[in-house]
N, C-alpha and C positions, 0 to 999 in steps of 0.2 A: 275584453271584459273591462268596465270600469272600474274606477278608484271611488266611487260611491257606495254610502254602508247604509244609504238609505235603506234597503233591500227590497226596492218594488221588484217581485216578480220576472220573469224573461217571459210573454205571451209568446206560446207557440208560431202565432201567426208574427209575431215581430222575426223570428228566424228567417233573414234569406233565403228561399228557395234556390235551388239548383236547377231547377226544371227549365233552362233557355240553354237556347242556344250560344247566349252569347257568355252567360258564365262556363258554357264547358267548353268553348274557345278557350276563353281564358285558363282554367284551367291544365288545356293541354297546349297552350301555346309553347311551353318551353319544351316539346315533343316534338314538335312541327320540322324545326328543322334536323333532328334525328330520321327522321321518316324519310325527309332531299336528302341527305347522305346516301340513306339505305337505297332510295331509289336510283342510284348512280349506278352500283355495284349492280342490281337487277337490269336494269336495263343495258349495261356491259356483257353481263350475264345471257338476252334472252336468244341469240346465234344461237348459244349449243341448249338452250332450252333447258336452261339452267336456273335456279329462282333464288339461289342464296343458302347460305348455312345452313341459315334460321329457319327454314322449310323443309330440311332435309327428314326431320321425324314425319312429318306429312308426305312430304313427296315418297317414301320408300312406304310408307303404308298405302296409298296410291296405288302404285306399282305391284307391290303383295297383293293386293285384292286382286286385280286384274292375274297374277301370278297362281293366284285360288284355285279359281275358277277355270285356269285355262288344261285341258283336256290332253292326257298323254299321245302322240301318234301310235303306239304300240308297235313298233317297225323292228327293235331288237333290244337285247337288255342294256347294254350301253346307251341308245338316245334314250332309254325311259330314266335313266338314273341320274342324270342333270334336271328334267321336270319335276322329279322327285323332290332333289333335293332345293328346288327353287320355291314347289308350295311347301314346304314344311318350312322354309325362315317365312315365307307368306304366313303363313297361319299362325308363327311366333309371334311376328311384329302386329297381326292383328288383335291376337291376346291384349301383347303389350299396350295397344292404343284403345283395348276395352276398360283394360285396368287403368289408364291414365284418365281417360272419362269417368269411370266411377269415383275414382280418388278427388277429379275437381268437383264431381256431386257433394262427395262424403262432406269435404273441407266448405263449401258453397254454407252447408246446413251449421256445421259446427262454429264457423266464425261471425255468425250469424249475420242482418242485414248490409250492415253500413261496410264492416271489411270485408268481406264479400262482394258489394259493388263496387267500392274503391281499389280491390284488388284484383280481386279475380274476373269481373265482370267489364271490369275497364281493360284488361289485358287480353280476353277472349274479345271482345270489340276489334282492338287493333289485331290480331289474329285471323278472324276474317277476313280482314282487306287483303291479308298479307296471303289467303287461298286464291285469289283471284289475280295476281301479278305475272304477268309474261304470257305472250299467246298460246303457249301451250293449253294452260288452266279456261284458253277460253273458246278451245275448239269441242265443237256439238258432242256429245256422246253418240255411240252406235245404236241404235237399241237393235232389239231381235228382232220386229217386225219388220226392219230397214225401211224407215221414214223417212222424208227427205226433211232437211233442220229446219224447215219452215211449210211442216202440214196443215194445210189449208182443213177446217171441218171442225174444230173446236173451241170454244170462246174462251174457256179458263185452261192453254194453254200453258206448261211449266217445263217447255225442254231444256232439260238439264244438258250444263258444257263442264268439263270435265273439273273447274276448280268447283262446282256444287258436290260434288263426290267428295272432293278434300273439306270440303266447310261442313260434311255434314256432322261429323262429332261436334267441331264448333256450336252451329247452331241448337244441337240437342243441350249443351250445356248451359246455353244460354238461357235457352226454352226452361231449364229447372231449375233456375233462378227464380225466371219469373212465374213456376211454378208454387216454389217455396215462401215467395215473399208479394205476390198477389199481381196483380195489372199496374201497378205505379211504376214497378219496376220495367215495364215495355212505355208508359207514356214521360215517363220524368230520365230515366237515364236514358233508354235504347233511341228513342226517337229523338231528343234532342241531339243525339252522337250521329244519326243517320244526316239529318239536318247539317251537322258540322261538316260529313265527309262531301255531300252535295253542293255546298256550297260554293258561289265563286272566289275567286284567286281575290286577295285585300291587295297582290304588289302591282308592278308599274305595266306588270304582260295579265289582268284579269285572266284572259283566253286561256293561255297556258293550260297543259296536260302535259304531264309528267306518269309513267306507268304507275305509280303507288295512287295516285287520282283517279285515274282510268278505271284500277281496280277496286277501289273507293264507290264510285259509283256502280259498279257491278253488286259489291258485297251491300250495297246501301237498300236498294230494291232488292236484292233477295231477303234482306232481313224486315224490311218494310212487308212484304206477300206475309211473311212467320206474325209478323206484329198483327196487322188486318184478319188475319184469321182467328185468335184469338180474345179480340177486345170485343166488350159487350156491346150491344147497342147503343145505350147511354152513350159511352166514354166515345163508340166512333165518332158520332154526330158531333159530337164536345168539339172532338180535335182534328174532325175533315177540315176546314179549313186551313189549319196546321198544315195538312199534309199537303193543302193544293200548291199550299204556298213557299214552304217550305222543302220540303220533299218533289215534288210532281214538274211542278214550273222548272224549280233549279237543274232537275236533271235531261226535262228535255232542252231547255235552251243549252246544255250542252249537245245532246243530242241532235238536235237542226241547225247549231251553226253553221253557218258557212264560212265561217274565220277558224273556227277550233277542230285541230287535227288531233285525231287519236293516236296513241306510238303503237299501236299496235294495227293501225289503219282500220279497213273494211270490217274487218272481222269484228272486232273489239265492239264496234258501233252498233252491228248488227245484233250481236248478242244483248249489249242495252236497249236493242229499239224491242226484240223480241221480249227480253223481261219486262218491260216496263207497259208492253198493251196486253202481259196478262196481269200484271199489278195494277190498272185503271178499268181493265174487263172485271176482276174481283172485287174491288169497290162499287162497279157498277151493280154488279150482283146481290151487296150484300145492302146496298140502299133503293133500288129502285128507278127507275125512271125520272120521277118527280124531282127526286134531291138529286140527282145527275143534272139537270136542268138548271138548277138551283146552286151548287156547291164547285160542279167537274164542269162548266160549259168550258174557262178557259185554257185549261190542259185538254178536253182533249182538241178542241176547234186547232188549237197550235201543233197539234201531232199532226192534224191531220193540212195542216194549212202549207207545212214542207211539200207537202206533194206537187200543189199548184205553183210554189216559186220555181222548185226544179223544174217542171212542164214549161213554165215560160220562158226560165233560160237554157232548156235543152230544145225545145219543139221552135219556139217562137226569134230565140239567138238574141236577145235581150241585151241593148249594148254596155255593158261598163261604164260608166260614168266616169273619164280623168278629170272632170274639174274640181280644186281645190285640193287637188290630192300634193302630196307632197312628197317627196320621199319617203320610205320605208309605209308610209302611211297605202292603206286600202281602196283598189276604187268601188265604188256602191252603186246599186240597181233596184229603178224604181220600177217595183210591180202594180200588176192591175186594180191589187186592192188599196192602194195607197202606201202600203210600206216601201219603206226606203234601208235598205240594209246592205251594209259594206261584204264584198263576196272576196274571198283568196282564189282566184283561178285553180290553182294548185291542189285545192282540195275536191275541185266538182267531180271528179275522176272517183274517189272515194265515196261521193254523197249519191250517186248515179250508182254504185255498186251493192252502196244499201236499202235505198227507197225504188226499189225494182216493181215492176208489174205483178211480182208474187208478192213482195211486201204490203203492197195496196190490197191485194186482196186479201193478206191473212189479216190487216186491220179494218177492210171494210165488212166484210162479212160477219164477225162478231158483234161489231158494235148497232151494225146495222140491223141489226135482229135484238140488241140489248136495248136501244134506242126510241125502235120504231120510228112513228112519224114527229119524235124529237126530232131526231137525226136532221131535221132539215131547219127545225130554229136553231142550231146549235153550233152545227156546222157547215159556215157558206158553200164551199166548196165538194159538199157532197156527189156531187152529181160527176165530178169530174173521177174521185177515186174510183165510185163505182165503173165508171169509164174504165178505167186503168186496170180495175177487177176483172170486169170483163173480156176485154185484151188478152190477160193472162190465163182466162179459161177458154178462149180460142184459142190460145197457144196451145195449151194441154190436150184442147179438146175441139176440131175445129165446127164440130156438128154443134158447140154450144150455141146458148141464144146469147141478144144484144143485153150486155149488163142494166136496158132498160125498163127490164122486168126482171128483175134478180132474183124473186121469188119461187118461181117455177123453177129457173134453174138451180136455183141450191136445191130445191128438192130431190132431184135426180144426184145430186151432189153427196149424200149422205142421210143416215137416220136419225140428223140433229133438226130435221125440216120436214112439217107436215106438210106431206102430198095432197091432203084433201084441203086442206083452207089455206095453201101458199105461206102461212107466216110460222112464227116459231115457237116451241112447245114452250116458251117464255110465258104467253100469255094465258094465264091459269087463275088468274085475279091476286095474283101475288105482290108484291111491291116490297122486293128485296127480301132480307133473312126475315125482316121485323113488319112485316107487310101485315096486310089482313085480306081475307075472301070475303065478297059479296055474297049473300046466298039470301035469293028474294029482297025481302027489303031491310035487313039487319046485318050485320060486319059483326064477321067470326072470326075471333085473332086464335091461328091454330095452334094445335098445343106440341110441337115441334117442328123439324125440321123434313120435309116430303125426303123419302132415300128413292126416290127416281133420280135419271142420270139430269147431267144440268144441259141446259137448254140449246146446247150443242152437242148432245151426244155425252157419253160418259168423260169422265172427270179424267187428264191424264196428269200424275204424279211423278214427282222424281224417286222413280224404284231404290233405284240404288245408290242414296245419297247417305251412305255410313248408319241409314238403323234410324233416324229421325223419328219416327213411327211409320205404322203399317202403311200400306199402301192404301186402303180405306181413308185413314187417318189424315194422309198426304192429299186425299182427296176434296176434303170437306171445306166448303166454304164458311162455317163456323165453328170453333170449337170452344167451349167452357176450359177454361182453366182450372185447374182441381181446388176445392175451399182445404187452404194450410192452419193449420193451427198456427203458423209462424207470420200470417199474412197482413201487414201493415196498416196500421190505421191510426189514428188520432194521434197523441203524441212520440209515440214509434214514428208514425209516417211525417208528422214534422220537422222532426230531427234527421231520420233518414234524407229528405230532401236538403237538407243544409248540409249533411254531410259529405253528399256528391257533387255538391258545388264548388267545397274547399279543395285548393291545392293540394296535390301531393308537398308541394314543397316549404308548406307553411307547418312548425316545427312547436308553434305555442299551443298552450293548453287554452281551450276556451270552454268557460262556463256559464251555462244560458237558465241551471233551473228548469230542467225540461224532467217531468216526474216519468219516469218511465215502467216500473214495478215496484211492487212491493214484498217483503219476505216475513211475516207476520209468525209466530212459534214460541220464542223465546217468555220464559214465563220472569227473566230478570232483567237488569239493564244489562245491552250489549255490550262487553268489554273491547273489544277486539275484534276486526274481520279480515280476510286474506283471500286475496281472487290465486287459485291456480296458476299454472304458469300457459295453460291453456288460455285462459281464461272465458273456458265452456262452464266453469265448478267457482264456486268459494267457499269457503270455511269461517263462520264466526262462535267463538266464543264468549260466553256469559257469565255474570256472576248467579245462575241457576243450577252452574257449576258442568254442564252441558258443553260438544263442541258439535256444530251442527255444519251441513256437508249440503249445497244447495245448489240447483240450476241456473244456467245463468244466458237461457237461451228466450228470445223474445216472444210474449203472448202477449194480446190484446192490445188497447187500448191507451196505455199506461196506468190503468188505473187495476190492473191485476195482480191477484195477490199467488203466490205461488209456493207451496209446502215443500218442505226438505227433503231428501233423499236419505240420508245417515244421520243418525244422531251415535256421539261416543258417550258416554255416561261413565267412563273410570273415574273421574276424577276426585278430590274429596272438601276441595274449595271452591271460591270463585276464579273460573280461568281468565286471566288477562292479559294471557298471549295466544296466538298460533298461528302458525305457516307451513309452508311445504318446503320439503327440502327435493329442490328439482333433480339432483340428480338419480337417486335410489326412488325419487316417489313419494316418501314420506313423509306423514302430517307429524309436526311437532308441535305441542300445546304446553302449558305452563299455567299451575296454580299454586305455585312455589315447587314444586317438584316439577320435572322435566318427563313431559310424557310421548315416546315415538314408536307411532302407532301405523297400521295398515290404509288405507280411504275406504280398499276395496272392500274391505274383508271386517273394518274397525276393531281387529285384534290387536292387544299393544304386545309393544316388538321390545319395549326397553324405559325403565325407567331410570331416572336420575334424581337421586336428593342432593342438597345441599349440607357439605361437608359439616356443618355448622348449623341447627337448628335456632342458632341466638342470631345468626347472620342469613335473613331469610334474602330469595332471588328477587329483586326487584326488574329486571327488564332481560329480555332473551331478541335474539334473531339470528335466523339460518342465512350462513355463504350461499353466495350465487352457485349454480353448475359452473363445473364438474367440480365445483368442491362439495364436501358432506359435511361440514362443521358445524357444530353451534355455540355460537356466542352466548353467556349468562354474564349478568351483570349483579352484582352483589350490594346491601345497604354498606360494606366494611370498603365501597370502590374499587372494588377487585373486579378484572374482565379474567374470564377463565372459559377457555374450549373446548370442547367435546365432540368429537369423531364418532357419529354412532356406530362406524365398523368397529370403533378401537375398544377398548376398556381406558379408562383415566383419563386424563388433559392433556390436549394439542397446544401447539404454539402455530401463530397464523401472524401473517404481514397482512397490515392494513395500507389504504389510500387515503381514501377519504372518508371520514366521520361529518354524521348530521347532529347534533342532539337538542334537543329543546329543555325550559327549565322553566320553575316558576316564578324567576323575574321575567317573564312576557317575551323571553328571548329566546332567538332561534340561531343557533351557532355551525359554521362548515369550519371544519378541520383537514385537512390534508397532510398526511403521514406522518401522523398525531405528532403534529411540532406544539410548539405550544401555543403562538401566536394565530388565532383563526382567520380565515381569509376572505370570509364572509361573514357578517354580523345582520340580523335584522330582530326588529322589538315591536311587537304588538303594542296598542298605545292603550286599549284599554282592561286586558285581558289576554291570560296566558295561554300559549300553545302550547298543546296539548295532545294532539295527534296529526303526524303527517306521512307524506309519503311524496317521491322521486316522480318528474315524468322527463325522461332527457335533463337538457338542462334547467329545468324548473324543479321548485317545489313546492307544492300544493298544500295548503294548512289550515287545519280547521281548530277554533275556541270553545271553549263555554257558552262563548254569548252566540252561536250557531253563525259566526263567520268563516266564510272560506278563501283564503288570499292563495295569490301564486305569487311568489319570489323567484325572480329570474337568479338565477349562478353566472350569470356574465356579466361584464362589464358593458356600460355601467350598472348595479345590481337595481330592479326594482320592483316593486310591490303593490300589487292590486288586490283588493276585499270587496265580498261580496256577502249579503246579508240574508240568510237563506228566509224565505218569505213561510210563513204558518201554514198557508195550502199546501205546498212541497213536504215541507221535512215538520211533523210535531213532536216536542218534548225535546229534551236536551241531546247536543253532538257528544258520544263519547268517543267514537271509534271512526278512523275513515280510511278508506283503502282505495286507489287509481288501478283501474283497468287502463296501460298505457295504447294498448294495440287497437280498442274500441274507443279510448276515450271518456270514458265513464267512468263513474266516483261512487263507490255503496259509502255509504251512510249509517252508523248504527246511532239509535238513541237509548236513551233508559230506561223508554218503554218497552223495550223488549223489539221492537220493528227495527227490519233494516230495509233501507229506500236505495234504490238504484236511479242516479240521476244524471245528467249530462250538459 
């Protein structure tokens, strides 16, 4: 915040965005090396198949389900009363992990946008990754049909490995974020953090994997499937390129290297090569043909271009190249297509384990029916997977034909392949979610979404991934996001994007002029406001004599005006105090007499006059929790306490005193000595009302300036000039929301602004 009183404005769009990658690096770079620690102890850990402390509420909730569900042998009463007694903590701890999901909804809604994704939404991110750490989380599930982990016959394959079971509460929590607070929330935080966890290594080993990485990329593309499913039409097309490049690229070139080794080896790899061709199968689906050509040609040509490097250095024996090599350094091999890439011997053992004859077939077969006769601008090497497709369906099957009519034989292959015209129930005149039909000579854009199966045969979902949604649900290649009355936009959504950009560990108050609501009621000027210690509610008092009780959760636009919940009406003058006393709950208010009253219920619970009618109360404020006290201050200079349990006056130890005055000055005291410790003077005009954020304090004038005064050494002082579009009519009253960041505003028109 500047030290200019000019007061131009803060344009919304002048706020930094948050929406890159490279600010939410920054952001969590002093995290980065928390995560290498933790991944020492995990990877110490994965022998006994162990994942850390920090996992153990997920891991035993894991366990308990599987514990559920598993079936007494009924043999005698002794072995039935250990199964017993094993689903009944199963079915405890799943309570408990229903009720810990609810509770992160409840709080998601009540702290509304910005602490919500700086807190919770940031925390649940790093949580995911931390589902998929150690090979255990990354072995196939069983299902009941007993499939083998790489069933060949579906295009939008989703086989779940056993950390998707543990991320599934995650993910539903995350999913009600961005239910609550619109689609910014999946393109501005989720995607850029996907982006972060995908990315290559900045130190001196790029290559380098470490298991918190391995499992980074895992949870990256699962949450990327959750993201794609959800975003409109619009917003995909926006931000495919985003994803090719960001997302898509980054994680197959881990996945085809030939330098980079997984800690977790074969396994680990396989399980990203499987999520990731049904996360480019899914995009494929929900665009088309056309913009596959157009957007995907170079993810997928490079999935599929590993194929023919391993073919040439396994079939062909392709020599290593030692010239120029040096120690430690790689020797490299040049392939047919002109690439020259440095290979680890060490790993081909591992890359031959993953990109098998069934590998090739469970990505040719899909794409080669999502594709058609793209498939062959797209992908040079096409000819060869289906080779290698083919191979593996003579393995299985040796009556199959040559992979050089694919067509007829996928037919026989399943009910995702039309027997009569060879090709695939794809071709319907569709062109992705957002397609249109030809019908004669005019284009019918249809008015949903066909609930026939997709063009591989029905949809397979991860059943039993924690409750996600149904299994329909699981299945849908697009889904609507439900419209929130809390869902971001205009200057909500401007300020929210700057707020996920800032640091956790940045500690100043900043003030941008960002108008965000408004509270319109009051039929006198505002005395007084006071945010709860929620700070869901506040309370301002007026001289209408009125104390009113108000929401403080985001609608619209900023430019929305929002009516009160309670009005108290005891009073018999103008009020020009009130606050809460956090510990009992209770609203205290002040119009010379002391009034402590209910929120819930607006009953008063207790009044208080002044001993002295000639010595009326000029200034009051309630103790922090767990005290209950109240401070009054007197015109005779008398501070006197009051305990609303007690009858009569407390004696209370102070620390620090703030007080302002009408020489323009603002004073700190500390254990009321006499000498104060901090001194600062408005230069043109007095303050008049302030309030505490940490070590600052925030201060508003007459002349509707708002300064922050730093409390450290050295102390100093910035003012800002609040501009006539923002705030009209004079500053009476100001109060800091410090957990959101936000400042209400009352004037003497009767309005109070909420601004940021």
């Amino acid at each position: 915040m500047g030290g200019d009183d000019g007061g131009a404005p803060a344009d919304k769009n002048s706020v930094k965005s948050g929406d890159s990658s490279q600010d939410l690096k920054q952001s969590e770079g002093s995290e980065e090396e928390e995560e290498e620690e933790g991944c020492v102890v995990l990877e110490e850990d994965q022998e006994d198949e162990v994942t850390g402390t920090s996992e153990l509420t997920l891991s035993d909730t894991m366990l308990s389900m599987e514990t559920v569900v598993a079936p007494g042998d009924g043999r005698d009463r002794e072995e039935e009363e250990e199964p017993l007694t094993e689903q009944t903590e199963g079915k405890e701890q799943k309570i408990l992990l229903d009720t810990a999901c609810k509770m992160v909804r409840w709080l998601s809604a009540k702290l509304g946008p910005t602490v919500a994704s700086r807190h919770v939404a940031r925390n649940l991110l790093r949580l995911l990754t931390s589902c998929y750490v150690g090979p255990t989380r990354q072995q196939f599930t069983v299902s009941s049909d007993d499939t083998p982990p790489l069933n060949a016959g579906n295009i939008y394959q989703k086989r779940p490995v056993l950390g998707d079971i543990v991320s599934g509460p995650v993910l539903s929590c995350l999913l009600h974020i961005a239910y609550l607070y619109g689609e910014p929330v999946l393109t501005y935080q989720y995607l850029p953090y996907i982006s972060y966890l995908v990315a290559p290594g900045s130190n001196s080993n790029p290559s380098r994997l470490n298991s918190r990485k391995e499992a980074g990329l895992l949870a990256a593309v699962t949450l990327t499937q959750k993201i794609i499913v959800y975003l409109s039409d619009t917003t995909l097309m926006d931000i495919l390129p985003r994803i090719s490049h960001e997302v898509l690229l980054p994680v197959l070139g881990f996945l085809t290297s030939f330098v980079t080794g997984f800690p977790s080896g074969a396994q680990a790899r396989t399980v990203l090569c499987v999520k990731t061709i049904s996360l480019i199968a899914l995009i494929c689906l929900r665009i088309g043909q056309e913009m596959v050509q157009q957007h995907l040609s170079e993810p997928v040509a490079t999935f599929f271009q590993v194929f023919s490097h391993l073919h040439e250095l396994r079939q062909q024996d392709l020599p290593l190249d030692p010239k120029g090599c040096t120690e430690g350094q790689l020797p490299e091999a040049t392939f047919s297509d002109g690439q020259r890439r440095p290979v680890d011997p060490t790993l081909l053992e591992e890359l031959q384990k993953v990109f098998t004859l069934e590998m090739a077939y469970t990505i040719y077969v899909p794409f080669s029916c999502l594709l058609g006769d793209i498939i062959r601008k797209i992908i040079p090497n096409h000819e060869l997977v289906g080779e290698l497709a083919g191979l593996y369906l003579e393995s299985m099957s040796p009556s199959s034909r040559n992979p050089a009519s694919m067509e007829p034989t996928m037919a026989s292959a399943g009910p995702e392949w039309d027997p009569q015209s060879g090709s695939c129930l794809q071709d319907d005149g569709h062109s992705g979610t957002f397609g249109s039909v030809l019908v004669g000579n005019r284009i019918q854009i249809p008015d949903s979404q066909p609930q026939s199966p997709g063009p591989l045969g029905s949809l397979s979902g991860v059943g039993s991934s924690g409750g996600l949604s149904n299994r329909n649900e699981d299945n849908a290649l697009k889904r609507e996001l439900p419209r929130s009355a809390h869902g971001l936009s205009g200057n909500w959504l401007a300020y929210w994007q700057y707020e996920i950009g800032v640091s956790q560990q940045d500690a100043h108050f900043h003030f941008h002029q960002i108008r965000l609501q408004s509270f319109p009621g009051h039929t006198g000027a505002v005395k007084c406001v006071a945010a709860l210690s929620s700070e869901d509610f506040f309370l301002s008092g007026s001289k209408d004599r009125t104390v009113r009780l108000w929401p403080l959760y985001n609608y619209g636009d900023g430019t929305n005006e929002t009516a009160s919940r309670l009005i108290y009406a005891q009073h018999r003058k103008s009020v020009f105090y009130v606050g809460q006393l956090e510990a009992p709950q209770y609203v205290v208010s002040c119009d010379g007499a002391v009034h402590v009253w209910d929120p819930f219920t607006g009953k008063t619970l207790r009044t208080v006059d002044p001993s002295d009618s000639r010595v009326p109360l000029t200034a009051v404020a309630v103790m922090p929790a767990p005290h209950t006290s109240i401070t009054m201050a007197s015109s005779d200079s008398t501070l006197r306490f009051v305990d609303c349990r007690k009858p009569g006056l407390q004696a209370v130890e102070g620390s620090v005193l703030i007080s302002s005055s009408s020489d323009h000055s603002l004073t700190v005291w500390k254990e009321l000595e006499q000498k104060p410790t901090h001194h600062y003077k408005s230069a043109s005009d007095p303050i008049h009302t302030f309030d505490l954020y940490g070590s600052e304090v925030v201060t508003g004038t007459v002349a509707n300036k708002i300064g922050v005064c730093s409390l450290l050494e050295p102390p100093s002082q910035a003012t800002t000039k609040l501009s006539s579009e923002n705030f009209r009519g004079t500053l009476t009253s100001l109060a800091l929301l410090p957990t959101k960041r936000h400042l209400l505003l009352g004037s003497d028109n009767g309005i109070i602004r909420l601004l940021a």
